[in-house]
FIBATI-898153 format. One record per residue (C-alpha): residue in one letter; residue number from 0; x, y, z. Coordinates in steps of 0.02 Angstrom, whole numbers. Layout:
FIBATI-898153
<gunu resn="A" resi="NUM" east="X" north="Y" up="Z"/>
...
end
This chain:
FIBATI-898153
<gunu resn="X" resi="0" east="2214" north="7329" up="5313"/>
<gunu resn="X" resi="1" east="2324" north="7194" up="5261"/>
<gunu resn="X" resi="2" east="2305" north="7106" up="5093"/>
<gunu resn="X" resi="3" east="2261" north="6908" up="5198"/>
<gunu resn="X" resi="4" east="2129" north="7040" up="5290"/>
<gunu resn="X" resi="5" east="2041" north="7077" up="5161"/>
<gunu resn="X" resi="6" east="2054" north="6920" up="5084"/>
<gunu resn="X" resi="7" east="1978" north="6848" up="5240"/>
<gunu resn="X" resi="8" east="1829" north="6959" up="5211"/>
<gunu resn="X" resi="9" east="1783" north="6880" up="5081"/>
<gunu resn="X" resi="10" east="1708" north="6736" up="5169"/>
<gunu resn="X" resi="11" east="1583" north="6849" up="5256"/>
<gunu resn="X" resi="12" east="1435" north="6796" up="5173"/>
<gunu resn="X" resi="13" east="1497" north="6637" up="5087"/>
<gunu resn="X" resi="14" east="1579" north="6476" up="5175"/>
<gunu resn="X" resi="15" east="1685" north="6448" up="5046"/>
<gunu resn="X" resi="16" east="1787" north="6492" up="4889"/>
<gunu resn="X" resi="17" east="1875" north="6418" up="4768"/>
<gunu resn="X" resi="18" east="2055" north="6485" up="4708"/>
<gunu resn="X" resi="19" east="1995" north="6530" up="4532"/>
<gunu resn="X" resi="20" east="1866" north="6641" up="4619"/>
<gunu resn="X" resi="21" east="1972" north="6730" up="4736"/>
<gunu resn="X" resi="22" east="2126" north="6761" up="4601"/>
<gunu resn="X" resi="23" east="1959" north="6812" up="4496"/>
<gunu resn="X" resi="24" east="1926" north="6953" up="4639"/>
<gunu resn="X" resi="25" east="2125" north="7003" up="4615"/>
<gunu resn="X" resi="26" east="2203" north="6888" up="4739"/>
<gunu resn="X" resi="27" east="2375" north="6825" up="4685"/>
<gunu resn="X" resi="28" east="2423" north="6641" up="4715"/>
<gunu resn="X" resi="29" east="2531" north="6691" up="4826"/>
<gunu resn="X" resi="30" east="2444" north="6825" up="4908"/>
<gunu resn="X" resi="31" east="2317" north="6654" up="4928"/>
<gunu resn="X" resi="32" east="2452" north="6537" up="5003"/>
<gunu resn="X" resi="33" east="2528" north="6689" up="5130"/>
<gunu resn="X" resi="34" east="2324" north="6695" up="5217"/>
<gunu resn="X" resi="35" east="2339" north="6508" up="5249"/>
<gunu resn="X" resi="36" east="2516" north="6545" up="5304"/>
<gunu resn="X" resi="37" east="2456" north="6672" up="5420"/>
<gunu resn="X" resi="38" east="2296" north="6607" up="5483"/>
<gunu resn="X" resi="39" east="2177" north="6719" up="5395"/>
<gunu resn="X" resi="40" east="2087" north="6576" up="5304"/>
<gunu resn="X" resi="41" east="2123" north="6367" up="5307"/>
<gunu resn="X" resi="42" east="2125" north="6275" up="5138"/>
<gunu resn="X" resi="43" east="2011" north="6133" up="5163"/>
<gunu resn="X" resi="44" east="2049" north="6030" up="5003"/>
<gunu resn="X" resi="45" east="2152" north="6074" up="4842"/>
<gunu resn="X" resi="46" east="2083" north="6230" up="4763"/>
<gunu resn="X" resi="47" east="1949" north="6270" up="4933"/>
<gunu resn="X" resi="48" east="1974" north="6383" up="5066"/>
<gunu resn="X" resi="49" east="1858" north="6444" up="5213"/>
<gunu resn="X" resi="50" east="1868" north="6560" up="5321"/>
<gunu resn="X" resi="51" east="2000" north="6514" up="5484"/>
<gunu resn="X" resi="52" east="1890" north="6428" up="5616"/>
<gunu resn="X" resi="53" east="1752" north="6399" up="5517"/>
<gunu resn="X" resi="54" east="1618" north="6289" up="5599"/>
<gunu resn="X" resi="55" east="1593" north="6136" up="5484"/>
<gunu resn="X" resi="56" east="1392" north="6110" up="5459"/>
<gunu resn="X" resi="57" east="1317" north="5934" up="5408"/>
<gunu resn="X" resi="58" east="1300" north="6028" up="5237"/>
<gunu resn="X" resi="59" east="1465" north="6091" up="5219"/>
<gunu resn="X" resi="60" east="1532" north="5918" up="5115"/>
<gunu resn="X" resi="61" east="1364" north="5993" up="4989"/>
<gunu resn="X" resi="62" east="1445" north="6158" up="4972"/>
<gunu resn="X" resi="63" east="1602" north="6080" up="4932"/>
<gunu resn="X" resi="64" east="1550" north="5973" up="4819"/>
<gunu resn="X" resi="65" east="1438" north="6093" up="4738"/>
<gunu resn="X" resi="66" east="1612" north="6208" up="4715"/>
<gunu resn="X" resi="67" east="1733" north="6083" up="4656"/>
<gunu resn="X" resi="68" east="1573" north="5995" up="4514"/>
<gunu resn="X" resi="69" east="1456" north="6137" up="4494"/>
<gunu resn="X" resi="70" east="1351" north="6044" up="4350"/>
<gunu resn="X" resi="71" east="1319" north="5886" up="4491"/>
<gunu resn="X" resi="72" east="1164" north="5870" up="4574"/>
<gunu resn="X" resi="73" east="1169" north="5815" up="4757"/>
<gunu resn="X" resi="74" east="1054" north="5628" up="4752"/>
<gunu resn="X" resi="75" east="984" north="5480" up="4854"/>
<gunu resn="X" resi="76" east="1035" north="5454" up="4994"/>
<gunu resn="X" resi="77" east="1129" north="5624" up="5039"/>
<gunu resn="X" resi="78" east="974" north="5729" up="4945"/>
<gunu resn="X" resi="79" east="845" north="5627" up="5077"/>
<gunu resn="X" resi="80" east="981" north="5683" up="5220"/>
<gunu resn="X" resi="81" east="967" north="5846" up="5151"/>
<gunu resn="X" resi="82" east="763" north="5846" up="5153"/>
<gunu resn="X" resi="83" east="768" north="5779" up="5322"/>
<gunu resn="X" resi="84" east="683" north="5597" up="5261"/>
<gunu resn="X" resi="85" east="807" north="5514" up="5370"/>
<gunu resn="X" resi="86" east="928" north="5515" up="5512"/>
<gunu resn="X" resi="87" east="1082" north="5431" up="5431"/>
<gunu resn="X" resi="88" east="1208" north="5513" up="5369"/>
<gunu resn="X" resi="89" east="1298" north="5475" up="5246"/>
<gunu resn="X" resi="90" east="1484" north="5465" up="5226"/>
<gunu resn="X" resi="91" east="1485" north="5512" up="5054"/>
<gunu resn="X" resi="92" east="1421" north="5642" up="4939"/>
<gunu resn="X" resi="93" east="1299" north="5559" up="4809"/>
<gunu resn="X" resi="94" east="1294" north="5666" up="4651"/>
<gunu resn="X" resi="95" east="1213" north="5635" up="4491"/>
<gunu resn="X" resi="96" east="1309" north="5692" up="4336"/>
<gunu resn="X" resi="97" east="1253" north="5701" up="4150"/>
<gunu resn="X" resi="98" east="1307" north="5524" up="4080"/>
<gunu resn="X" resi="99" east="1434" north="5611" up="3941"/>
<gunu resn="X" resi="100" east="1524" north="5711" up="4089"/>
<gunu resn="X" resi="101" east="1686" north="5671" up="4165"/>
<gunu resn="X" resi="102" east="1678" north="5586" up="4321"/>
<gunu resn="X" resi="103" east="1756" north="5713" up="4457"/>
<gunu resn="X" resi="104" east="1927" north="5650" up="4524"/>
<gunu resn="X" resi="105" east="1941" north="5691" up="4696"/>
<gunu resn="X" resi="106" east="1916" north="5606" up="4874"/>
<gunu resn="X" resi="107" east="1909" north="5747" up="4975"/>
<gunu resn="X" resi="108" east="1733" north="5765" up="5029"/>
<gunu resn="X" resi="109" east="1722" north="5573" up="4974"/>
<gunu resn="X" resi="110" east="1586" north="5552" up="4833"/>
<gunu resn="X" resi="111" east="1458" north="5410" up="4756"/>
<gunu resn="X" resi="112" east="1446" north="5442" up="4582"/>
<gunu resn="X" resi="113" east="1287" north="5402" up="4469"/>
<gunu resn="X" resi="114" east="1254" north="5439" up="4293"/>
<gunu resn="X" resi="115" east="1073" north="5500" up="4241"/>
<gunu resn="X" resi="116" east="1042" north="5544" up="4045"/>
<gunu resn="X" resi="117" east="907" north="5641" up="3984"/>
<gunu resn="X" resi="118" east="755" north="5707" up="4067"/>
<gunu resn="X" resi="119" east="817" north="5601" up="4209"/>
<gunu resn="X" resi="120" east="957" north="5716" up="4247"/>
<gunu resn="X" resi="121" east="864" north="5864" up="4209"/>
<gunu resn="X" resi="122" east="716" north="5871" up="4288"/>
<gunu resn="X" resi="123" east="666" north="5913" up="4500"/>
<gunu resn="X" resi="124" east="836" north="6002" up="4509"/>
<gunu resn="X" resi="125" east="801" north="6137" up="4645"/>
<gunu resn="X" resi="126" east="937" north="6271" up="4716"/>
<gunu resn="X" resi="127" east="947" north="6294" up="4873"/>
<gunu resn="X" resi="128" east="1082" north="6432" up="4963"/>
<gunu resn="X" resi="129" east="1180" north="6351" up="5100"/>
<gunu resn="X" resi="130" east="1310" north="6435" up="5190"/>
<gunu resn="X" resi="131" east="1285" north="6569" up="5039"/>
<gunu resn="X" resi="132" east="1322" north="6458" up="4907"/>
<gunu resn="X" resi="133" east="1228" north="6387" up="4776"/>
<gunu resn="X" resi="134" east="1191" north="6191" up="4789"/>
<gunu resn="X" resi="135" east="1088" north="6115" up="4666"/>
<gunu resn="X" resi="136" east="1004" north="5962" up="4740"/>
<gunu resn="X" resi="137" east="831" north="5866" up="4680"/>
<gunu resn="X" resi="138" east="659" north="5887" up="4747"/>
<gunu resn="X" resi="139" east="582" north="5767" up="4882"/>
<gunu resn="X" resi="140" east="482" north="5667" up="4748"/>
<gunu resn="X" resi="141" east="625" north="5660" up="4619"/>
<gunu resn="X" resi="142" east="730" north="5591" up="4769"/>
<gunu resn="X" resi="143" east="587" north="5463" up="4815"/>
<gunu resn="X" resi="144" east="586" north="5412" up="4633"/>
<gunu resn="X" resi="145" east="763" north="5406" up="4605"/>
<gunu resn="X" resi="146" east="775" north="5268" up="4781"/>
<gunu resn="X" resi="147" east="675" north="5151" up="4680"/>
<gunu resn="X" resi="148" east="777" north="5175" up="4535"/>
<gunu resn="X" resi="149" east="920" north="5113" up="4619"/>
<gunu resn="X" resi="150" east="850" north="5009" up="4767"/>
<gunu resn="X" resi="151" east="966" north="4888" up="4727"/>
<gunu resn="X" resi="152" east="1115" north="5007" up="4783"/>
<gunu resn="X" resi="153" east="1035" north="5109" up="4911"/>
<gunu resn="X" resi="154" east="924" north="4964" up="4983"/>
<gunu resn="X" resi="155" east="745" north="4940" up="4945"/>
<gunu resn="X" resi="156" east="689" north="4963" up="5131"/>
<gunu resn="X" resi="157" east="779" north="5140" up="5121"/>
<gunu resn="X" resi="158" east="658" north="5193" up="4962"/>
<gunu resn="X" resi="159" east="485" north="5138" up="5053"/>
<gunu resn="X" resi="160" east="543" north="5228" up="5212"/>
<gunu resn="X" resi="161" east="582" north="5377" up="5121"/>
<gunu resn="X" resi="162" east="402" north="5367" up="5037"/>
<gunu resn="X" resi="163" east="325" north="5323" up="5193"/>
<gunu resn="X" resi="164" east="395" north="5470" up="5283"/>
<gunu resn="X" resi="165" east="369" north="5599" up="5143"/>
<gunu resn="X" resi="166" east="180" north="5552" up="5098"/>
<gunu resn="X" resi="167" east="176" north="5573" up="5307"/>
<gunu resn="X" resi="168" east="258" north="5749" up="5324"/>
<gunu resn="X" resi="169" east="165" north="5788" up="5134"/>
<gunu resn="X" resi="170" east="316" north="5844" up="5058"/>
<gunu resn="X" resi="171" east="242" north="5782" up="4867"/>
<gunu resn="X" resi="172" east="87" north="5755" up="4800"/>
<gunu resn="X" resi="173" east="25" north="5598" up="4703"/>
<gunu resn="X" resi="174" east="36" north="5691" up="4553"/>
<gunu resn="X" resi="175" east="198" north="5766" up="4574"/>
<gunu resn="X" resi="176" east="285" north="5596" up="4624"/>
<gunu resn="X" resi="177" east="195" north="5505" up="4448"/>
<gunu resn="X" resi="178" east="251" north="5643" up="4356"/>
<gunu resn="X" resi="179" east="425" north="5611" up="4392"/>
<gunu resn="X" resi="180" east="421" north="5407" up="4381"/>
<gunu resn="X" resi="181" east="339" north="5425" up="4207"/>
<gunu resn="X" resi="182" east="482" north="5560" up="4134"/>
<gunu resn="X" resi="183" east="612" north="5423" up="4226"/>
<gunu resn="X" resi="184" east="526" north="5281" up="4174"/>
<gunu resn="X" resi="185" east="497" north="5206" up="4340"/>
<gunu resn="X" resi="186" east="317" north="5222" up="4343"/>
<gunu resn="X" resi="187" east="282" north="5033" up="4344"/>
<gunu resn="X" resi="188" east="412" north="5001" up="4480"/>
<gunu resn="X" resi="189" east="355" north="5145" up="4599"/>
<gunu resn="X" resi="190" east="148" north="5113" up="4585"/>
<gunu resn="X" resi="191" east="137" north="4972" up="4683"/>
<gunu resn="X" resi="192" east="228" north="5057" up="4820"/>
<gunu resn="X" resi="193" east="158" north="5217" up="4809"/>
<gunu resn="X" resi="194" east="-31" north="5144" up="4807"/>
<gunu resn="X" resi="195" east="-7" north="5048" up="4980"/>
<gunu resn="X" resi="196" east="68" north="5209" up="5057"/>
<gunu resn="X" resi="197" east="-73" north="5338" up="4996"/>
<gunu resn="X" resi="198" east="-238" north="5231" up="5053"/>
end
């Protein structure tokens, strides 16, 4: 077996790698750039590669995103695609990163950036494995809560949909969606809302 063959094993249980992680499992530069060269794998943006062919899934732009900024969490309006809440989709990735972190500087998948500090950031954060990688994207209610954060970006008839549809399917429960207002101090904004949904 060829060195690009087993390279291109790698990618038997995960989608994609990065090229720290491959020359970390003894693949040269080189060695990386001859497998594109020879078909064996495709780079898909600077520093990713997938195996060749590789069917692109309406999570693979997560997985991406999740390689290139492993600290981001995936948000709004692509965490409510991601928890089936809605049947846009969204040409960017929205990520939340820690308010002292460098904002990522790339446009390939194309990202929204927001900034959350504190508990805000922290809390809700759920990991879920797609394609075999780890993607760290917020809960349902966080989501819900986070929509009425920023209604005035995301659009205010996008946040009651999203609570509408989520009290419908029961994907939170009162107390778990109060919880998360009162920790991101959006509690007063949300109860109104939440109150005409849930009688």
């Amino acid at each position: 077996m060829t060195k690009s063959e087993q390279l291109a094993q790698e990618f038997e249980s995960v989608s994609t790698l990065s090229s720290s992680e491959l020359q970390a499992r003894g693949y040269s530069r080189p060695a990386i750039s001859k497998a594109v060269e020879s078909g064996f794998i495709q780079r898909v943006s600077r520093g990713l590669y997938t195996a060749a062919n590789f069917p692109i899934s309406e999570h693979t732009s997560l997985v991406q995103v999740a390689k290139r900024t492993p600290s981001a969490r995936i948000c709004l309006l692509s965490a409510l695609k991601f928890h089936n809440l809605t049947s846009q989709n969204p040409h960017e990735v929205w990520i939340a990163i820690d308010r002292k972190s460098r904002k990522p500087a790339y446009d390939n998948p194309p990202i929204q950036v927001v900034r959350f500090s504190g508990r805000a950031y922290e809390i809700a954060a759920e990991t879920h494995l797609i394609e075999g990688v780890e993607v760290t994207i917020y809960s349902v209610a966080k989501t819900i809560v986070d929509l009425f954060r920023y209604r005035n970006k995301v659009g205010l008839d996008v946040a009651i949909e999203a609570l509408k549809e989520g009290w419908r399917e029961r994907k939170f429960t009162v107390s778990e969606i109060n919880s998360i207002a009162k920790s991101c101090n959006a509690a007063k904004t949300l109860s109104p809302y939440l109150e005409s949904v849930i009688e």
